[in-house]
N, C-alpha and C positions, 0 to 999 in steps of 0.2 A: 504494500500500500504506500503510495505517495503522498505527502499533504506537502504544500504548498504555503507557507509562513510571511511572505513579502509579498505587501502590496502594490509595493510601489519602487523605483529608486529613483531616487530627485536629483542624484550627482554621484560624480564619481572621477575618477584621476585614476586610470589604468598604471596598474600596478603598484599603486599609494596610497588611495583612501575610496569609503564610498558613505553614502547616506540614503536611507532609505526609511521605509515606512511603514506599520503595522498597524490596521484597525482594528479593534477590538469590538466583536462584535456579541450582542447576547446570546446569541446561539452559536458563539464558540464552543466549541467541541472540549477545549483545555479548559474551562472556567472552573474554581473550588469553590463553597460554597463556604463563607466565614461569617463569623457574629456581624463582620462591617457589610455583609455583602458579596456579589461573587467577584472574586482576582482569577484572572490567568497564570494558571501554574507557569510557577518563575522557570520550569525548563522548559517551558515555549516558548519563554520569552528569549531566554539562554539560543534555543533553536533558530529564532529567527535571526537573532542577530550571526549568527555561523552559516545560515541558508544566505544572508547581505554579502558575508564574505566568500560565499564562492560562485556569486554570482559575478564579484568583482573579480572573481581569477577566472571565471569564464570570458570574461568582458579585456580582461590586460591578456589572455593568449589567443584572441578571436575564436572562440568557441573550443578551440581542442585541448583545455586541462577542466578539469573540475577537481575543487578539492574534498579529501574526501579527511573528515575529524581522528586525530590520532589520540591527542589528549589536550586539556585543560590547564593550563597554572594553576590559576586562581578566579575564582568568582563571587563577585559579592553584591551578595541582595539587598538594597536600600531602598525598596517600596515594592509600590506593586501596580499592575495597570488593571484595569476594572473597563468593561462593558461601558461604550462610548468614546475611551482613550484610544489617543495617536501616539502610537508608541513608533519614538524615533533612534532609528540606530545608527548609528557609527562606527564605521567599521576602517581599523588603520595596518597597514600590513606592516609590519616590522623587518621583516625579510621574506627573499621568494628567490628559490631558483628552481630550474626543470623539473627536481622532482620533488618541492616541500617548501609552504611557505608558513610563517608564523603570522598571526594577526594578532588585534589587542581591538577593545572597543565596547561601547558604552551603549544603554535605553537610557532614554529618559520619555517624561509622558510630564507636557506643559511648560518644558522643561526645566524640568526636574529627574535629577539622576533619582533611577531606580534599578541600573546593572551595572556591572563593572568587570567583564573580562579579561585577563591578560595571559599571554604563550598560548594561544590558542596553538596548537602546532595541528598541520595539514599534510596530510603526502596528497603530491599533483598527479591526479592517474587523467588517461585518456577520456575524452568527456563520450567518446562514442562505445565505450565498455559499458554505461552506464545509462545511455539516452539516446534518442534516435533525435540526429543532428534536427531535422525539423520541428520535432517538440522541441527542441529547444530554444529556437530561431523564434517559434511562434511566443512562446514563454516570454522569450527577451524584450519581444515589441511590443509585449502587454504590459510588461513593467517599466521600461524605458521610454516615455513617451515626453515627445515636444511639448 
């Protein structure tokens, strides 16, 4: 099963950074239910911000790497997004070569930090092991738009 985490990406600098966009909707699939209300389990939000970042190393190798998650540094949870929130991520690459890039990068919703990831570390596998090039193409210009 696939899900699909980004809404949107509003910018981006191949191979350096990118910024993008999560809506939070009440019929999210992730939402918890808590005494305040219902939140978005913090590892979807974690998820989307890592779906930003290899959408930007699909975008810095012209479609032929996708990264695919090795392991985490660190992560830290300082809110939370809730049904109605625009949750916006930033995503900053630290290093990248052919086969393995590190990322770092932050949610906020308002903002206001509510994530904080860093060493995200990626190994770069072939994006067409994993996707058939036109899903992908179509994917891109649904998120990438003028």
């Amino acid at each position: 099963m696939r899900f699909h985490l980004i809404d949107r990406i509003d910018d981006y600098e191949p191979s350096t950074r990118v910024r993008g966009r999560k809506l939070v909707s009440a019929a999210e699939p992730g939402l918890r239910d808590t005494a305040a209300g219902p939140v978005l389990e913090a590892p979807l939000v974690l998820e989307a911000l890592c779906q930003a970042g290899t959408w930007l190393i699909m975008l810095s190798t012209e479609r032929r790497k996708r990264a695919a998650l090795l392991q985490i540094g660190s992560v830290e949870l300082l809110g939370v997004a809730r049904p109605g929130d625009e949750v916006v991520l930033d995503g900053v690459v630290e290093s990248m070569s052919d086969e393995m890039a590190v990322l770092s990068g932050t949610a906020t919703v308002g903002g206001v930090l509510i994530m904080r990831a860093t060493d995200i570390m990626c190994a770069l596998i072939d994006a067409g092991d994993l996707a058939d090039d036109a899903d992908s193409v179509r994917l891109l210009e649904g998120l990438v738009r003028s």
